[in-house]
KEZANU-126273 format. One record per residue (C-alpha): x, y, z. Coordinates in Angstrom, 1 decimal. Example, Ala and Ser with C-alpha at 12.3 -4.5 7.8 and 13.67 -1.06 7.14 Angstrom:
residues 2
ATOM    east   north      up
ATOM    12.3    -4.5     7.8
ATOM    13.7    -1.1     7.1
This chain:
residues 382
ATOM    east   north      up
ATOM    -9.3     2.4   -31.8
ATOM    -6.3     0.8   -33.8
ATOM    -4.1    -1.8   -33.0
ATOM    -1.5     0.2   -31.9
ATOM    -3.4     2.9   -30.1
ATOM    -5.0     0.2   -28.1
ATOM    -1.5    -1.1   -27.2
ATOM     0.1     1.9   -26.3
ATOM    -2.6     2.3   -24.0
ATOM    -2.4    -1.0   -22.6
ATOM     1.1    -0.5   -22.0
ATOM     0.4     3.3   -20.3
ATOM    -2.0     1.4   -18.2
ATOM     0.5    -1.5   -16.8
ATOM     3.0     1.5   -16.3
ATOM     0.8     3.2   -14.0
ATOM    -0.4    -0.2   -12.0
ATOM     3.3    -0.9   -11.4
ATOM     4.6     2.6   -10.7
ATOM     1.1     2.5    -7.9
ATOM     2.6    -0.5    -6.6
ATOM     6.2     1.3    -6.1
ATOM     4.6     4.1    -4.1
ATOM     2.1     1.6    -2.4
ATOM     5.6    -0.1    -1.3
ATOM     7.0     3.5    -0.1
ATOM     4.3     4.0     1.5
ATOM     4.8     1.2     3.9
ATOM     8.0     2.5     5.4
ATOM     6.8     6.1     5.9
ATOM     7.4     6.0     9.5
ATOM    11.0     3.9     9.0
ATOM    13.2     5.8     6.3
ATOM    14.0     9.6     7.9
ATOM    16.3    11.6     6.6
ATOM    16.3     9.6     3.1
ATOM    13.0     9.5     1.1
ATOM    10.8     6.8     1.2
ATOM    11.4     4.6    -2.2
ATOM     9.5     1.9    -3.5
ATOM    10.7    -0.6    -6.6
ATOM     9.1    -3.1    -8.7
ATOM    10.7    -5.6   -11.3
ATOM     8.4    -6.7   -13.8
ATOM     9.2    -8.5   -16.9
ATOM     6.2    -9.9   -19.5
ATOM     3.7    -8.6   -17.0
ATOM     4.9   -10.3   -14.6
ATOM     6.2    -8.8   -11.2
ATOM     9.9   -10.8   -10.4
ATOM    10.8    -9.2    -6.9
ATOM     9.9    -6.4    -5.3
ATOM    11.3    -3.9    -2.5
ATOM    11.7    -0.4    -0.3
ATOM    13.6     1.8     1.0
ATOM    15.4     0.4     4.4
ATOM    16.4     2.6     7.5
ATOM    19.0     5.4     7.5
ATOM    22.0     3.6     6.4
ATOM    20.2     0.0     5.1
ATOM    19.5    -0.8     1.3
ATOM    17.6     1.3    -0.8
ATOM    14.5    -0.3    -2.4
ATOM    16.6    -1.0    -6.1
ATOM    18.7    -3.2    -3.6
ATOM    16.3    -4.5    -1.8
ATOM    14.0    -5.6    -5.0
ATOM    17.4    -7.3    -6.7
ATOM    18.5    -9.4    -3.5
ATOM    15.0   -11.1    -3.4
ATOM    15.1   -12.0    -7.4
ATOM    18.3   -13.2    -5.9
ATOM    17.0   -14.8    -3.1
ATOM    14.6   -16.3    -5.1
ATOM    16.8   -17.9    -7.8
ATOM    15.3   -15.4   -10.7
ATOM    17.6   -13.4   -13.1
ATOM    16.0   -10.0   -13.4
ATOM    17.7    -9.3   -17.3
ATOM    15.3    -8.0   -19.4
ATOM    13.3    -6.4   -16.7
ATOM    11.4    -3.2   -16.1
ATOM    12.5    -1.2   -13.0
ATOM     9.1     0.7   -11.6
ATOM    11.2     3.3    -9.3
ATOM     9.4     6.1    -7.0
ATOM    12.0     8.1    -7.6
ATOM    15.3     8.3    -9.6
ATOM    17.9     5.7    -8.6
ATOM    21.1     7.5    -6.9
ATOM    24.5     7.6    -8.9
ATOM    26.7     8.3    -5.8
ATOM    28.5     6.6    -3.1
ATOM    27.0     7.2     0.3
ATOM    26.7     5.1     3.2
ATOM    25.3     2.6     0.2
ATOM    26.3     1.7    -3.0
ATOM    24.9     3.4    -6.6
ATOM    21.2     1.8    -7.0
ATOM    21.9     2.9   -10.7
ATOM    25.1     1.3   -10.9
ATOM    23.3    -2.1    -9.4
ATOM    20.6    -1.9   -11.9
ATOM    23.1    -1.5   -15.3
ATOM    25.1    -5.1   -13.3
ATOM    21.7    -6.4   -13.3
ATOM    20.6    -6.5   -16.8
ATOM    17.1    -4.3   -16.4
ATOM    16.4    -2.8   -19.8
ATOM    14.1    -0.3   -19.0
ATOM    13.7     1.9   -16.1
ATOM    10.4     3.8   -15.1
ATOM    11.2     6.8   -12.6
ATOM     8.3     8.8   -10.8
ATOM    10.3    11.8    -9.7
ATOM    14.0    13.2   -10.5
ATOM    16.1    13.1    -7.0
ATOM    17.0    16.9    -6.0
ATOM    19.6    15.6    -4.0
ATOM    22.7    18.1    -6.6
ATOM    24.9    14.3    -5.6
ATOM    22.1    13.1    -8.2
ATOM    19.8    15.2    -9.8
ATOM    19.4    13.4   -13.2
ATOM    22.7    12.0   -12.5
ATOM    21.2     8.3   -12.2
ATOM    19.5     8.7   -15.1
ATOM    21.8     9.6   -17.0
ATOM    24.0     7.0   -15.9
ATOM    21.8     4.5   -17.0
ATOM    21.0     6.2   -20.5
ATOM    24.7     6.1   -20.8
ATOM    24.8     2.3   -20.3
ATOM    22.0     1.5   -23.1
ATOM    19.0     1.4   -20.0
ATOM    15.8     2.8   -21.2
ATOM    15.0     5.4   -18.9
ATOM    11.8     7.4   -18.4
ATOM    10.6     9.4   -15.7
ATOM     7.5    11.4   -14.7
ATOM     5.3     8.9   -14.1
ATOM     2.6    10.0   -11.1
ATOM     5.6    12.4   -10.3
ATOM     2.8    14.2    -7.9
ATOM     2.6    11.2    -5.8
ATOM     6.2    11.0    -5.0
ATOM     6.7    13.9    -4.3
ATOM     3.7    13.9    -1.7
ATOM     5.2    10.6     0.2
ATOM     8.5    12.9     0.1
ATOM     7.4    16.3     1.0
ATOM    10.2    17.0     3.8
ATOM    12.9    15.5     1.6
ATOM    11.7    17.7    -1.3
ATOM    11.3    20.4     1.3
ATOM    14.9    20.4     2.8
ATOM    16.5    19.8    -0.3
ATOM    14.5    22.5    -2.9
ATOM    13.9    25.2     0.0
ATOM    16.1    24.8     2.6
ATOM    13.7    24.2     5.2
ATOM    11.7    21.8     6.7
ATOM     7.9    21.0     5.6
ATOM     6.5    22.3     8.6
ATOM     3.4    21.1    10.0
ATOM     1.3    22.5    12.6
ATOM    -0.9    20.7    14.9
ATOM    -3.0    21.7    17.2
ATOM    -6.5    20.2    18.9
ATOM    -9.1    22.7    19.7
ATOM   -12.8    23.6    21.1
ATOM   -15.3    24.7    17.9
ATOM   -15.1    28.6    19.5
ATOM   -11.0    28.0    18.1
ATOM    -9.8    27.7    22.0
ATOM    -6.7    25.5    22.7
ATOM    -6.4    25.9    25.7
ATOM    -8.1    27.7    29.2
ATOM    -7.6    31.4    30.7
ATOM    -5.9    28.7    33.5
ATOM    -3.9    27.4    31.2
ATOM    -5.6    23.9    31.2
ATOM    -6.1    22.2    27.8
ATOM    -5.8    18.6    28.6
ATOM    -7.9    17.4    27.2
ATOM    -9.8    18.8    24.9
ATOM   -10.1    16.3    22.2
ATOM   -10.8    12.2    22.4
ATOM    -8.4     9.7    22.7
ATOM    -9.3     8.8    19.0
ATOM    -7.9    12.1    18.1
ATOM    -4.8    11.7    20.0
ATOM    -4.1     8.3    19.2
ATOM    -4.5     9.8    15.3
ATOM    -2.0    12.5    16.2
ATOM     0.9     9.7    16.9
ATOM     0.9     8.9    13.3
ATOM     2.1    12.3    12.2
ATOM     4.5    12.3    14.7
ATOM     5.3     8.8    13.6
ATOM     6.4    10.1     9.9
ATOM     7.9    13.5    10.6
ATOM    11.8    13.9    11.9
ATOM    11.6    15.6    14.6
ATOM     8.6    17.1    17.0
ATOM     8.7    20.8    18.1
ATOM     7.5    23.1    20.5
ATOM     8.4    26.1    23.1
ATOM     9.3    26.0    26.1
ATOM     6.1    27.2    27.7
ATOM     4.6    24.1    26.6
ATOM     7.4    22.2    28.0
ATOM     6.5    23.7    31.7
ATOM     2.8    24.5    31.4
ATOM     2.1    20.1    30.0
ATOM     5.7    18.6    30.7
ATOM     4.9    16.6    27.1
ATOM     7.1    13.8    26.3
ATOM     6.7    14.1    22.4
ATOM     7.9    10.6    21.5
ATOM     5.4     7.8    19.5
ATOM     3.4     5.9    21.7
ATOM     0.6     4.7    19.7
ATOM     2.1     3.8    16.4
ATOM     4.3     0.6    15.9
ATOM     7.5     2.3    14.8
ATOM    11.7     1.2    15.2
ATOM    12.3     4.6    15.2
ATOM    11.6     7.8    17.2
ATOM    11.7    11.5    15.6
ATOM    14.5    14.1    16.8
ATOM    12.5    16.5    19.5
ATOM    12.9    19.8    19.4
ATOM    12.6    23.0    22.3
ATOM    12.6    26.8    21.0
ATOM    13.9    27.9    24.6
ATOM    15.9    31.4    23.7
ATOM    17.2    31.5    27.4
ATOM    18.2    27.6    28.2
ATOM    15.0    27.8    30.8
ATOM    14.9    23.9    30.1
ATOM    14.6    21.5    33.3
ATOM    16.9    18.7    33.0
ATOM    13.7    17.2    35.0
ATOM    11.4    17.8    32.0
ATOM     9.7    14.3    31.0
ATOM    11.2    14.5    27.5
ATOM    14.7    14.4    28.6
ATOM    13.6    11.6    31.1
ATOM    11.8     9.2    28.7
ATOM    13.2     8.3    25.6
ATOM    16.8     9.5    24.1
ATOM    18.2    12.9    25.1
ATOM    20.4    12.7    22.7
ATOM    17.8    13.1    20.2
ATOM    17.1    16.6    21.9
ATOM    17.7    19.4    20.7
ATOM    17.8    23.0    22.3
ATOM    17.3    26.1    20.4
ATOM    18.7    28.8    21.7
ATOM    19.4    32.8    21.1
ATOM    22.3    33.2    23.9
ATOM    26.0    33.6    23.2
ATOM    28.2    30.7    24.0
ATOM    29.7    31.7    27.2
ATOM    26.0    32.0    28.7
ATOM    25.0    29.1    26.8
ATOM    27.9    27.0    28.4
ATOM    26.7    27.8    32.0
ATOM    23.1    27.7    31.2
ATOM    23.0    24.7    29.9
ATOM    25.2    22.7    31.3
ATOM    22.8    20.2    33.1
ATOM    21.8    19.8    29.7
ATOM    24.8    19.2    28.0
ATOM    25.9    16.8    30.5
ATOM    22.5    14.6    29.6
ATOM    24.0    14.7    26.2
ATOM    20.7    16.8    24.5
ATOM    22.3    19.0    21.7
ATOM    22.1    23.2    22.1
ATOM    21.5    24.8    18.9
ATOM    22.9    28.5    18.9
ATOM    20.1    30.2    16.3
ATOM    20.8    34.1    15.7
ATOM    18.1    36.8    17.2
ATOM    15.1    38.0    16.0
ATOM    15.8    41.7    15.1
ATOM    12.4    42.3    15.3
ATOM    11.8    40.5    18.8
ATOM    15.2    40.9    21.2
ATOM    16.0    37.9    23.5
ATOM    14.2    35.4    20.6
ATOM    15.4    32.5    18.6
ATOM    14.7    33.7    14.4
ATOM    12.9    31.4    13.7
ATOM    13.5    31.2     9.8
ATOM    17.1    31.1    10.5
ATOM    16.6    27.9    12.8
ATOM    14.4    26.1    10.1
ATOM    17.4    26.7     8.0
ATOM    19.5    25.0    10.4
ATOM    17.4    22.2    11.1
ATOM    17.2    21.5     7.4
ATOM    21.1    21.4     7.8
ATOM    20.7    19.0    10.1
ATOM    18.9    16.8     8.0
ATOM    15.3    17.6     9.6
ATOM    12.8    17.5     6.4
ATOM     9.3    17.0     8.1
ATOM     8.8    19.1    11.2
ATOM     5.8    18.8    13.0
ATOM     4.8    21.4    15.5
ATOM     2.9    20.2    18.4
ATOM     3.1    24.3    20.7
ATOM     1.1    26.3    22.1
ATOM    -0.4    29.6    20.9
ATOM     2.7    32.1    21.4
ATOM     4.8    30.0    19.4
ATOM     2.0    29.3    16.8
ATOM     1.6    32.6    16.2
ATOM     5.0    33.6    15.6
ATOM     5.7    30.4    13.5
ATOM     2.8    31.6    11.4
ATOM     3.6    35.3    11.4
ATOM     7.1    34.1    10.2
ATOM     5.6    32.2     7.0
ATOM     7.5    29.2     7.6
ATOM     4.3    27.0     8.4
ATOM     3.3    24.7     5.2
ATOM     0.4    23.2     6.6
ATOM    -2.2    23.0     9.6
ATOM    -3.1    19.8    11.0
ATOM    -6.2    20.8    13.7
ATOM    -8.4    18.1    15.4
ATOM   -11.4    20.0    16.6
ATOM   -13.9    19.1    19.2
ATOM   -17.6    19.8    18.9
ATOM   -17.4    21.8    22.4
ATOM   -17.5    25.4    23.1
ATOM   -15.0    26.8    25.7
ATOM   -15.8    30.2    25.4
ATOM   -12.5    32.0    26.6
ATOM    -8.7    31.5    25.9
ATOM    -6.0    31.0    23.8
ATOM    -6.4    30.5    20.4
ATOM    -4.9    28.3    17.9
ATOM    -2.6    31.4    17.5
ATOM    -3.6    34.5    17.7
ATOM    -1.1    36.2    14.9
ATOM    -2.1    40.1    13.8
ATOM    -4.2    42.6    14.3
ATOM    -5.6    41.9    10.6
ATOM    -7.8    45.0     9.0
ATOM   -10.1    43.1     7.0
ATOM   -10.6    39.2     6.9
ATOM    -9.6    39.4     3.3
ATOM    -5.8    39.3     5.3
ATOM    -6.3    35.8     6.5
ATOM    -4.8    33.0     5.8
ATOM    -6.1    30.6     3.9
ATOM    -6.4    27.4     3.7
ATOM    -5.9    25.1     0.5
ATOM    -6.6    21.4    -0.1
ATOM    -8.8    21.2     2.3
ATOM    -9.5    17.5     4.1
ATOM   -12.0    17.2     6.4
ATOM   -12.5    13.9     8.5
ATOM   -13.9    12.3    11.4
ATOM   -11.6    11.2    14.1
ATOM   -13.5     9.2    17.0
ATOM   -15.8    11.9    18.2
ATOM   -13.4    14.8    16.8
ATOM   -12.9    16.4    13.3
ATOM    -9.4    16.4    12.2
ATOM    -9.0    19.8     9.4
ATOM    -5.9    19.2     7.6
ATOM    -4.8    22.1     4.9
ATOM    -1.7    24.1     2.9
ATOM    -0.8    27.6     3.3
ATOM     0.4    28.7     0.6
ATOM    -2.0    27.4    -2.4
């Protein structure tokens, strides 16, 4: 190898183990940053990292800003320096200022982006910024990665729905729940426990109202450290919500919301025990196809309006089924017991299918032991 092959691939090589240490840094605050993606940064100058940072809450410093106060804090100028950025530094003014804007005033000669921002108040537009102040800019750089810490904000932003994820614990017959109606519970408390983290990192939590009266859930974090609890969500076409339920009683109701099909004159009577709790009612239109019931593509659409990019599903088998029939689901989350239960509902009984060639199939695959469970997570979709 020549001289300058070897150092190119030196220098590839200390790209990727800083741009790892930007995502490693995202990573951190997956369960803190909803609605805005979860950034990390990195400022390195002769191989040497300078200050580091990530993404704040809703509102706080991005991780640009967060990286340059602590070379500030720390006395060090970061001119010269390499930005390693997770994804592309914003050019507008939000509830923060530009990052790209703070990077040019800072002096950083080169900037290393994993992922464009699809956000159309940036899209290229930090970039560029920088370009246009004499910042060497690149970007692409474990791009996959990103994107995978990001999926609801790629998700909302791209589509115009949420990344939905299903989850659902169940017997090894496929049974979620008994003939009775019982289903609690049918997995470990590892399993559980395990489940909290997901809730943890999505922005809101749904499910039907069945659920809501058959378990009473609360469907708030419990077993994860976290400053911030997701948005919960009912699918209750006729306002049939108690104002007694436990997830108006614990935690915020303001953080509920209420789908609904009715029209606002029923809604206004129906729900206002609800209203006066302060939960939000979401008007969704019909289902042509199933009078009386919330559409739900149109309400992932205006969920996504809402600023809900990771959706986790946590319902019983009616409303899997129609989620699934509906082909908004991205991805099944299922922790599975080694126990047979025979009869009952199933995870969600979509169809009649007429040949198994119809199914849907699972991609990406992970398998892994949870406690005395198996948790199956995989894509629908490819």
């Amino acid at each position: 190898m020549s001289t300058a092959n070897r150092t190119d691939t030196q220098a590839v090589q200390q790209d990727l183990r800083w741009m790892r240490r930007a995502l490693q840094l995202a990573a951190r605050v997956l369960y803190r940053t909803s609605p805005n993606p979860r950034v990390g940064c990195v400022l390195v100058r002769d191989g040497r990292v300078l200050a580091e940072g990530a993404t704040e809450e809703a509102g706080s410093r991005h991780a640009e800003a967060v990286a340059l106060a602590e070379a500030g804090r720390r006395g060090i100028d970061p001119r010269g320096a390499t930005a390693y950025v997770s994804l592309e530094p914003c050019s507008h003014h939000g509830r923060t200022p530009p990052c790209a804007d703070a990077l040019v005033a800072a002096g950083v000669a080169r900037v290393v982006a994993a992922a464009r921002d699809p956000n159309p108040l940036v899209d290229g537009g930090g970039l560029q910024r920088l370009r246009d102040a004499g910042v060497h800019v690149e970007c692409g750089l474990l791009e996959n990665e990103s994107r995978e810490l990001n999926l609801g904000f790629f998700s909302r932003i791209e589509r115009g729905r949420p990344w939905l994820r299903l989850k659902a614990a169940s017997s090894l017959d496929g049974i979620t729940a008994l003939p009775n109606g019982a289903s609690q519970w049918i997995t470990g408390p590892a399993a559980r426990a395990d489940a909290h983290h997901w809730r943890a990192r999505a922005c809101a939590v749904l499910t039907g109202i069945g659920t809501v009266r058959d378990d009473d859930p609360r469907l708030d974090v419990r077993h994860v450290a976290t400053t911030r609890q997701p948005w919960r969500v009912v699918v209750d076409s006729r306002l049939e919500l108690s104002p007694q339920a436990r997830l108006l009683r614990h935690g915020d109701p303001t953080r509920v919301i209420v789908a609904h099909a009715l029209g606002p004159a029923e809604a206004a009577g129906r729900g206002a025990a609800l209203l006066e709790l302060g939960a939000q009612l979401l008007p969704v239109p019909g289902d042509a196809g199933k009078p009386g019931k919330v559409d739900l593509r149109e309400l992932m659409h205006l969920l996504a309006q809402r600023q809900i990019g990771e959706l986790h599903v946590e319902a019983g088998a009616r409303l899997n089924a129609s989620l699934l029939s509906a082909g908004v689901v991205d991805e099944l989350l299922v922790y599975q017991a080694p126990l047979l239960l025979g009869q009952g509902a199933g995870i969600g009984p979509f169809g009649p299918l007429q040949a198994p060639s119809e199914g849907l199939r699972l991609h990406r695959v992970e398998l892994l032991p949870i406690g005395t469970d198996y948790r199956w997570r995989g894509r629908l979709g490819g």
